[in-house]
C-alpha angles and dihedrals in degrees: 000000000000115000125237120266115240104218103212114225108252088204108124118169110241105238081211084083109089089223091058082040091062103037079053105048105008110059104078094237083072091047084127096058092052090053090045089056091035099055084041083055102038099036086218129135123279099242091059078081099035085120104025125156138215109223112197111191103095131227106274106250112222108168125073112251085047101058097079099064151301113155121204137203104230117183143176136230121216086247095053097261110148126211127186124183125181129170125223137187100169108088116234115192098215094045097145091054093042083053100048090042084055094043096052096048086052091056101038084050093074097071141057131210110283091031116122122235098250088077079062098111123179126277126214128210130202124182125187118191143181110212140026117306114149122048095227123096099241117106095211113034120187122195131188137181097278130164105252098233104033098027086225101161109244092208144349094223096095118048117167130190123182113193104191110205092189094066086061088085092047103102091194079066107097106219130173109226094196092053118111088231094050096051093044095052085046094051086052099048093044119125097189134067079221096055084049093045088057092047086050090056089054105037118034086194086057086050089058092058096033087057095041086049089050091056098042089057090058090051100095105209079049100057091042090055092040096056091039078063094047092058102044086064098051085052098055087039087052094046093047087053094045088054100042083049089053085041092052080045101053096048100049083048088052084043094056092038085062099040095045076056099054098043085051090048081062093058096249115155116267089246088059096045087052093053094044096043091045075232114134118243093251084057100050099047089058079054098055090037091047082052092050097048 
């Protein structure tokens, strides 16, 4: 008698949803797995995070298309350093000024009235994001206070860091696979358990979170939670197209409207202005009786 084949569930949560990115690198039992990120990042040594911390409270979200959401990873260093990472796929058009408001608040927030400003400790920011956000052909950008001519750097309290997802596909941007930053964006990118499986051959750090990732999506409640914010963000996705789309609409309506006035102002017939405006007739008779009146 043959036994039954067990089909194994192909579902694997995508650690490019904010909710997967945080079971990963936020919850302390993972505390390696951050490091391990964090170092790739940074490019600093691995004892700078020998005693880091996971903080759990979250940045406080003010403005609308933030208050549904983004969660973010925010950790300590012994000697008081902060760090806050969060991911993104939805585009957001002022993303340098979102980013300096958040990390000021995040800076301002560690003293009280009366402190002085030597308990001021610097405060790191990582965003993940997933599309196109700086016009230069680097896939991970960092910035710091520095004079304009000279370059000399003004402070070591901001530092910034952006890792676009989106210019992995660019094949003009000059990457090195075998680089700790690019795997880790990949693995984080990655839409396959098979694309994740080669990652895991080349960076053990990357197995450790393969094979947590691979436990987590067999957790149930997880998985529930996981798909309800999946599709919070396709909604929102879906709701920011619809509006850009209305938006197009709108302006090449606004565009026709002037140019059928124009062409009436030239004394066309109204069949011509309606051919030429893409208007229909009806359309463009309430424009030439809205110029008379």
């Amino acid at each position: 008698m043959h036994k039954k084949r067990v089909i194994e569930d192909p579902f694997i949560m995508s650690p490019k949803v904010d909710f997967a990115f945080k079971l990963l690198f936020g919850d302390p039992k993972n505390i390696d797995l951050l490091k391990a990120l964090l170092i790739a990042i940074l490019k600093v040594p691995k004892d700078e995070f020998e005693d880091l911390t996971i903080i759990n409270n979250e940045l406080q979200r003010e403005f609308a298309e933030d208050k549904k959401g983004i969660l973010d990873v925010r950790a300590k260093t012994k000697d008081g350093k902060e760090i806050d990472i969060e991911i993104q796929v939805l585009s957001t058009k002022y993303m340098a000024e979102r980013t300096a408001y958040y990390w000021s608040k995040m800076y301002t927030n560690q003293i009280k009235s009366g402190d002085t400003y030597d308990k001021l400790k610097k405060c790191i920011t990582i965003n993940i994001v997933d599309f196109e956000c700086i016009p230069l052909d680097k896939i991970h950008t960092s910035y710091h206070i520095t004079e304009d001519e000279t370059g000399y750097r003004l402070t070591e309290v901001l530092e910034i860091h952006y890792l676009e997802l989106a210019k992995l596909k660019n094949i003009n941007i000059k990457k090195d696979e075998n680089e700790a930053i690019t795997q880790w964006m990949e693995f984080i990118d990655a839409k396959s358990r098979e694309v994740m499986e080669m990652l895991s051959q080349k960076n053990k750090d990357i197995k450790k979170a393969y094979d947590m990732l691979q436990v987590i999506s067999k957790d149930e409640k997880a998985r529930m939670a996981y798909e309800a914010r999946e599709a919070e963000i396709h909604d929102q996705m879906t709701r920011i197209k619809t509006a850009r789309e209305e938006g197009i609409e709108k302006g090449e309506k606004k565009k026709a409207i002037k140019i059928a006035q124009n062409l009436l102002k030239m004394g066309l017939f109204i069949e011509q202005v309606a051919q030429a405006s893409e208007l229909t007739v009806e359309e463009v008779e309430k424009i030439k009786k809205k110029m008379i009146h």
